[in-house]
C-alpha positions, 0 to 999 in steps of 0.5 A: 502512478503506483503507491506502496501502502503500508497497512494493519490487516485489522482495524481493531487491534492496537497497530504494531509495527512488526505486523505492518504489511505493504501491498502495491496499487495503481491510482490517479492520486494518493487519495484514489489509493486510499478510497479503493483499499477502503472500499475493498478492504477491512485494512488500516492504513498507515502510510501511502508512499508514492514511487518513482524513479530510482524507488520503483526501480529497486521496488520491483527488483528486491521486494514482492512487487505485484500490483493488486487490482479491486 
């Protein structure tokens, strides 16, 4: 399954919404997307939204889409 996580790439700071990022993993389950952006990464997590469909679809033809790999 692929997640869009939408992150703060600093744990310290006040999280702000205008500098919230997204990256896109492969995973097993939402909690397997979470332990590896944890284990690999010094990011803050917002939000793990799971694609699908017609989601995917338009994710991998409008955005950035590009898996990221730990």
């Amino acid at each position: 399954m692929i997640y869009k996580v939408y992150y703060q790439e600093d744990k310290i700071r006040n999280p702000k919404r205008e500098q919230t990022k997204s990256l896109y993993i492969e995973a097993d389950s939402k909690v397997d997307a979470l332990t590896a952006i944890e284990d690999h990464t010094p990011y803050n997590v917002e939000y793990i939204q799971l694609l699908e469909g017609n989601s995917l679809a338009y994710e991998q033809e409008h955005a950035d889409f590009q898996l990221v790999e730990f």
